[in-house]
N, C-alpha and C positions, 0 to 999 in steps of 0.2 A: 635422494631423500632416504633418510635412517625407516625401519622396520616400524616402529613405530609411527609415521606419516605415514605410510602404505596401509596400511592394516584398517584407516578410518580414512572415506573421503572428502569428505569435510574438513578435516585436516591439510588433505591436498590441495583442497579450493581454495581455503586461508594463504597457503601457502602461494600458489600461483596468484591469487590477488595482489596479495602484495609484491608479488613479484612483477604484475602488470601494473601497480599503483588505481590506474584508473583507464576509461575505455566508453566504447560504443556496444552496446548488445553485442554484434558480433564477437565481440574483445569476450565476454561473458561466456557468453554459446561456448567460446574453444577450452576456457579455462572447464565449464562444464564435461566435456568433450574430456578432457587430460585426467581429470579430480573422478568420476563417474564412469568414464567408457562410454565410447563412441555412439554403442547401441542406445543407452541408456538417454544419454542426452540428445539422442535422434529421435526419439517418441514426442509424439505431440503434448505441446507446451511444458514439457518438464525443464530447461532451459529457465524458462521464464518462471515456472512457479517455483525456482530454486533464487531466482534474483527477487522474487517479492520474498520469500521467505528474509531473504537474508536482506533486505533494506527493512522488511517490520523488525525484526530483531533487534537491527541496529547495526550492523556485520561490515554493511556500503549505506551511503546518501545515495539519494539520484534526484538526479534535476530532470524536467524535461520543456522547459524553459525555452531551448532553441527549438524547439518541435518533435529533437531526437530525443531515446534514451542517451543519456549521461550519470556513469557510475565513477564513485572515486570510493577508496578502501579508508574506513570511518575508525576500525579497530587492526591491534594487531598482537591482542592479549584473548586469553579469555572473556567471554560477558557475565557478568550478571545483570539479572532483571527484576531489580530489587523492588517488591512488593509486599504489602502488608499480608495479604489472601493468599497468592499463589508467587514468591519469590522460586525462581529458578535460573539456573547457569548455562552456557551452551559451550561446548568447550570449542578452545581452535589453538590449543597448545598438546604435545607430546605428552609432559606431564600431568596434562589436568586427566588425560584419557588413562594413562597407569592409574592413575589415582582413586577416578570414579570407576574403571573398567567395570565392578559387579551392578552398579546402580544405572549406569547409561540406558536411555531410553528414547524413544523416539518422540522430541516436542513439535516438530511441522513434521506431517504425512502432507501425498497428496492424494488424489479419492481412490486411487489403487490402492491405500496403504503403503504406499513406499516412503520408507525416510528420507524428509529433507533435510534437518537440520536432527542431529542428538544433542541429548542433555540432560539434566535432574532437575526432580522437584526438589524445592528445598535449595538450602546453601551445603558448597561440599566442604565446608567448614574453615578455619582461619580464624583472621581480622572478621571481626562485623561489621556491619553495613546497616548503615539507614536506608528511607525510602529513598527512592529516587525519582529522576522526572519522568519516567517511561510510565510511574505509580500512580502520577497526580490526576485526577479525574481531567475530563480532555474539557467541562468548561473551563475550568482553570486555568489551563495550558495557554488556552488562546482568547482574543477580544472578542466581545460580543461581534458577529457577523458586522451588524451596522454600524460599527467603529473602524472595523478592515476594509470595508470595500469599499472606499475611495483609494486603497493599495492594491486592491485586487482587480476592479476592476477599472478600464477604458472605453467612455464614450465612443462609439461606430456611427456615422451617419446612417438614416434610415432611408436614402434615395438610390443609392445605387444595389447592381447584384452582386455576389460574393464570387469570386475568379474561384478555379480551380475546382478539385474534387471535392464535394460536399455531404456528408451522410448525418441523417439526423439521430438522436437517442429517442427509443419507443419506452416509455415506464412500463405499459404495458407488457411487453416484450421482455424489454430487460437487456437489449439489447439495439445495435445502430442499424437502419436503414439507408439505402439510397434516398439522394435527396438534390434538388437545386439550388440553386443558388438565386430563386428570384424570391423574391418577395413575397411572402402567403401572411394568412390570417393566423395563421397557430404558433402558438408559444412555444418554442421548440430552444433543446441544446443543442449543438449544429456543433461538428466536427470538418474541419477546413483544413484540405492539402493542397497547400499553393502549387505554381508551375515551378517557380524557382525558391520555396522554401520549404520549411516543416509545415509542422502541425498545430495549428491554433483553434481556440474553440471560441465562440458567439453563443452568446445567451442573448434572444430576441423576444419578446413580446408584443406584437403589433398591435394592437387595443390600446397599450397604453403608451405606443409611442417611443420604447425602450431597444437600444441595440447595444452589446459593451459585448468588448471581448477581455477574455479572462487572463491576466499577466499571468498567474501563476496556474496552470495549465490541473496540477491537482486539488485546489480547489473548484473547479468549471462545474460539480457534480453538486458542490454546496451553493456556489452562486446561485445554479438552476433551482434547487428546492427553495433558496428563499426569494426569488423572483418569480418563479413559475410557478402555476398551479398545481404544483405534486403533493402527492403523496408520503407519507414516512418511507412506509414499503417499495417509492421509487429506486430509494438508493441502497435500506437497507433494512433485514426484518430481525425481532427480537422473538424469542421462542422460548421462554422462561431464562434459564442462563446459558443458553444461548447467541448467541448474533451472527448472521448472514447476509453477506453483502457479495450480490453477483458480480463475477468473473467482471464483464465488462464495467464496471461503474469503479470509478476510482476515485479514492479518500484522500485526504491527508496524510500525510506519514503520523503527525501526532495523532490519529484519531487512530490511526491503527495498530502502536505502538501501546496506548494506555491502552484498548482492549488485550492485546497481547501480555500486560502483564497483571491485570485481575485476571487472566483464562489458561486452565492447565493445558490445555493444546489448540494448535491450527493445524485446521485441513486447507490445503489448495488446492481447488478441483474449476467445475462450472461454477461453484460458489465456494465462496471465499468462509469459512465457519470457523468462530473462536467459540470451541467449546468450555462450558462449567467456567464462567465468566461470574467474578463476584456482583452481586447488584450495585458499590460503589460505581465499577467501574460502568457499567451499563450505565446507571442514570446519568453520570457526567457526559455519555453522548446525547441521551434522549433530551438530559435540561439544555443541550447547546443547540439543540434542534428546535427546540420548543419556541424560541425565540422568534419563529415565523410566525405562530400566530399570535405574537406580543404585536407584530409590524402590520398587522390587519385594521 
């Protein structure tokens, strides 16, 4: 690699991604490991809050569909994150970093302050650009919940118990407990590690008779709020232009993507925070939430 890819690691990461195409966490960790230094990517969860950083962005997809992470490399230019409020670029070219060298900045930290990803506010100029889909408010983006969820979710019979390892999500908490696999009275998210598979989640309600598991593994956290008795605050809290949504509860990629681009920065830490978030983009999660108590 030229002076230029050494000097920025982020640059290296791009680099070795695409150089791996696509991968298992593992696969990720070592690219971490080459791009970062060993020490670096050996501290607790930086690894991982470099691979959220870089799927909110738009950097990699990841499915996790078969129960595993699954990444594949989405880009292999520069991004823009074209926004009305807060449009900003992240670079993963040689030349975008000559170019911006004096204006680079840190867009994802994580709660040490360390950078995950660099970039600029603003455009580093060219061609211009419209909005884009990263802009569009997230009820936009997607159907009203009760037009998806006969895609999202699959009836489970309610007579048998659930195999394997079982841990439930506390709202309270914020966080998964141990848990069984038999049958209780509480309406619970339930995270499911079979003998001989991944990782699949169950949204139960026993009151009313309801068991589905969730195809698409990141919405399991949306199913839950509009089936369950939660809370807003279960999954995620607003703080003026703010939004906070804890480490363990996981979103949508669109839902996390249009916060990212009404909000001049994210932290990755215990909680996940897009700060100085425009009110566009905040209401278009609060109005796609709201829609639970339209179903009451």
């Amino acid at each position: 690699m030229n002076d230029s890819v050494g000097e920025w690691p982020q640059l290296r990461l791009a680099a070795l991604l695409r150089y791996f195409q696509r991968g298992d966490f593992q696969t990720f960790g070592r690219a971490c490991e080459l791009a970062f230094g060993q020490e670096l990517a050996a501290s607790e969860y930086f690894s991982a809050s470099v691979l959220l950083a870089a799927q909110v962005c738009g950097l990699c997809e990841i499915s996790t569909v078969s129960g595993a992470v699954q990444w594949w490399i989405a880009h292999s230019g520069d991004i823009r994150v074209r926004s009305e409020k807060a449009p900003k670029e992240i670079g993963m070219t040689p030349e975008w970093f000559e170019k911006n060298r004096h204006r680079v900045m840190p867009l994802v930290t994580d709660s040490s302050g360390r950078a995950l990803l660099l970039g600029v506010q603003g455009h580093s100029g060219g061609e211009a650009c419209g909005l884009g889909l990263f802009s569009t408010p997230f009820d936009r983006l997607v159907a009203p919940f009760k037009e998806a969820e006969r895609n999202l979710l699959v009836d489970l019979p309610f007579l048998d118990n659930l195999e394997g390892t079982v841990e439930a999500f506390s709202p309270e908490r914020g966080a998964w407990k141990p848990a069984t696999g038999e049958i209780t009275k509480e309406p619970q998210l339930l995270r499911v590690r079979g003998v001989y598979s991944g990782v699949s989640y169950i949204v139960q309600h026993p009151d009313l008779g309801i068991r589905f598991k969730v195809l698409q593994p990141e919405w399991a956290f949306v199913a839950a709020y509009f089936l369950l008795p939660w809370q807003t605050s279960s999954i995620l809290h607003v703080d003026r232009d703010t939004v906070r949504i804890r480490r363990p509860v996981r979103l949508p990629t669109l839902m996390y993507r249009s916060l990212f681009a009404g909000s001049e920065s994210l932290c990755i830490g215990p909680t996940v925070a897009f700060e100085r978030v425009d009110s566009e983009s905040i209401r278009g999660v609060v109005k796609y939430l709201e829609q639970a108590g339209e179903r009451a």
